[in-house]
N, C-alpha and C positions, 0 to 999 in steps of 0.2 A: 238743521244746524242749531247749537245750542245759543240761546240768547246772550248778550255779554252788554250787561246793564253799567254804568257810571252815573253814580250820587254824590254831589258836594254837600257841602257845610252842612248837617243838620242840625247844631247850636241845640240839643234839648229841646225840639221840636217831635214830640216823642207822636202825639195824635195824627199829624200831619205826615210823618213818615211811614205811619203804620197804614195809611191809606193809602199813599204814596204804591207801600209795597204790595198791601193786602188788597188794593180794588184797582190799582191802575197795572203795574208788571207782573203780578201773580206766577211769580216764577213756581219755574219746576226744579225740582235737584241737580237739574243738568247744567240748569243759565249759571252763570256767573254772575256777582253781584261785586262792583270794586267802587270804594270806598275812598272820599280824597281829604276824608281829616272833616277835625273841627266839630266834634261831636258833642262837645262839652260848651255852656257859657250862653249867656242873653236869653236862653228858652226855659221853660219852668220844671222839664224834667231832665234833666240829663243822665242820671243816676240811671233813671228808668230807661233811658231810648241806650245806652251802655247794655243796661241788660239783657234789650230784647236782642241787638244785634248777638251778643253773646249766645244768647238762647238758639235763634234762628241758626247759628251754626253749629250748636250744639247737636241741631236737632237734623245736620247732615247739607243742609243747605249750604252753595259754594261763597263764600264773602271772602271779602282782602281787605285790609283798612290799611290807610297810610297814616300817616301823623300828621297833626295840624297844626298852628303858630298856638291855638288856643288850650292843647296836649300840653306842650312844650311849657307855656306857661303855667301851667298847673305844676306840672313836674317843678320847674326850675323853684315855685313858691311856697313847695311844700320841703325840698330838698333844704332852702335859704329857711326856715324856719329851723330845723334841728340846728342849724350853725350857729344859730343865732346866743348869745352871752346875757347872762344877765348881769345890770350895776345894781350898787351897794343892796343888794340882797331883795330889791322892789321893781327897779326897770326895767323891763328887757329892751334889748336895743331894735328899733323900727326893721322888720322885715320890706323892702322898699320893691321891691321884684312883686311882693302878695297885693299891697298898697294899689299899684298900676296893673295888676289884674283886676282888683276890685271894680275897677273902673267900665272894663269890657266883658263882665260877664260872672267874674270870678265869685260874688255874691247870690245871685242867680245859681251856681255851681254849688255853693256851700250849702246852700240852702234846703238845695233837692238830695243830698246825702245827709240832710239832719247832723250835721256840725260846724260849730261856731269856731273853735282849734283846730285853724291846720294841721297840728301834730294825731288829730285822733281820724284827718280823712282817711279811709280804708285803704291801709298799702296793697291791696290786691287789683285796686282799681288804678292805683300809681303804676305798678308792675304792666297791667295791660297797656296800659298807655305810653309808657317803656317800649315796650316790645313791639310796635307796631310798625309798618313797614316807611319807608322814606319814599320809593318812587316802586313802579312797576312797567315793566317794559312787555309790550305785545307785539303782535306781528306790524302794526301799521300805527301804534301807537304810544306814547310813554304817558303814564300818568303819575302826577305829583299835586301835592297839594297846592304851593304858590306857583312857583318855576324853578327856574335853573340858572344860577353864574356862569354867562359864558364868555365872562374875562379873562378865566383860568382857562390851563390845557383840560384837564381832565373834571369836567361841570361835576360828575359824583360824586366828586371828595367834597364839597359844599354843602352839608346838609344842613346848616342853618340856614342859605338859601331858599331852600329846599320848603322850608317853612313860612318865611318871613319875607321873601322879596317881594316887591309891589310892581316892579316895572322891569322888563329885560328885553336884549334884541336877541334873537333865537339867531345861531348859526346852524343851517340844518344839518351841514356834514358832523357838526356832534354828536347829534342825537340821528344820526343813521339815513337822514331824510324822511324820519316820522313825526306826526302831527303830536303837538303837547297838547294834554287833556289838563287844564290844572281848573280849580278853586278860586280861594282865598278872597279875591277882591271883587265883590258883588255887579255884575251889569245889569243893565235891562234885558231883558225877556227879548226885544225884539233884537238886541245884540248879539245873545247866544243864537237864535234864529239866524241871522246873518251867517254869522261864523260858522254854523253845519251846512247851509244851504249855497252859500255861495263859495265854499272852498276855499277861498281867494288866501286866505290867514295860515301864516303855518302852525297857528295854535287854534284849542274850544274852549272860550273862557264859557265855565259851564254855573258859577253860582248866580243865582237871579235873588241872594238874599234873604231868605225867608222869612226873617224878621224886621224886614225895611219895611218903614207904611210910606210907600209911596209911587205912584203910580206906573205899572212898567215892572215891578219889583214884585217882593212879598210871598212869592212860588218856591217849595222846594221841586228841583228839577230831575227829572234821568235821562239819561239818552242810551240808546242801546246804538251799539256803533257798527253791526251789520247789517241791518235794517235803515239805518241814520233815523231812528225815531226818538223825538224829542217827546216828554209830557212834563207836566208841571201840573202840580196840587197847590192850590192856595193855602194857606196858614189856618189851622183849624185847633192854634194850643193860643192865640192871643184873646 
């Protein structure tokens, strides 16, 4: 049976993920590799860990990426920048969406694509990061990057959810009576362990943070979910 691997956040943790992939899952053409966002921001390359995913499927290998709060951001900062007016022929007015990126990572981002103008980031990398998917649904599984609104009838129609929520009560007949695989909001190491081993959760909160220094943390993770194996790479871009 082909392996079917899940990777959270990888923030521009580009060394760390290439280990991750190239000395810990060594996949073949056949595994699956799915992706739960957040690839951009806090890490020193992202530009570059962008590229290699790209490459790696370029080059026939199976990957899915969803979108991450930190996509989204980018997007929304680079979109709020063309809108933006300029006064009396000197000021432009405060892009404030770019401002509160700046804060979680969005400098870090600009940084590793060698531009200081939002307006000259590479729209192709905008585009990709457009294009990418919101949830993925499998036999025994839904993955998303944060979670799901399940105050509405129909949790899909939520995709800002889908990105940004921190906290939610899962109703399983939503989601079919499948486990949620999401991201987003970083646990301990021995948490996501819990969460695969004891079953007891109808979700895998899978991020262990890779950019946290603090102990229990600091791992970018995968878990392959027919085998239920978990690994975890330490941080090798700090």
């Amino acid at each position: 049976m082909a392996a079917q691997w899940i990777i959270p956040d990888t923030h521009g943790y580009l060394k760390t993920l290439r280990a991750l992939i190239e000395e810990q899952i060594r996949p073949s053409k056949q595994d699956e590799i799915f992706f739960l966002g957040d690839y951009i921001d806090r890490g020193p390359d992202s530009k570059g860990l962008i590229d290699y995913l790209i490459k790696l499927k370029d080059d026939g290998y199976r990957l899915r990426f969803l979108k991450g709060n930190h996509e989204d951001w980018c997007i929304q900062s680079y979109e709020e920048e063309f809108k933006l007016k300029t006064r009396f022929l000197l000021f432009r007015e405060k892009n404030l969406k770019k401002q509160e990126w700046m804060k979680f990572g969005g400098k870090e981002t600009l940084k590793s694509f060698k531009v200081n103008d939002l307006r000259y980031f590479p729209k192709e990398y905008i585009d990709w990061m457009r294009n990418l998917e919101m949830y993925i649904e499998l036999e025994n599984y839904i993955l998303v990057h944060a979670g799901f609104n399940f105050e509405i009838d129909n949790i899909f129609d939520d995709t800002e959810a889908m990105m940004w929520v921190r906290e939610f009560t899962i109703k399983p007949e939503k989601v079919g009576h499948r486990k949620i695989i999401h991201g987003h909001v970083p646990v301990s190491h021995e948490f996501i362990d819990f969460c695969i081993t004891r079953g007891t959760y109808p979700f895998i909160a899978l991020d262990n943070g890779v950019y946290v220094k603090k102990k229990g943390f600091g791992n970018l993770t995968a878990f392959e979910i027919n085998r239920q194996i978990l690994l975890a790479q330490p941080s090798l871009d700090d």
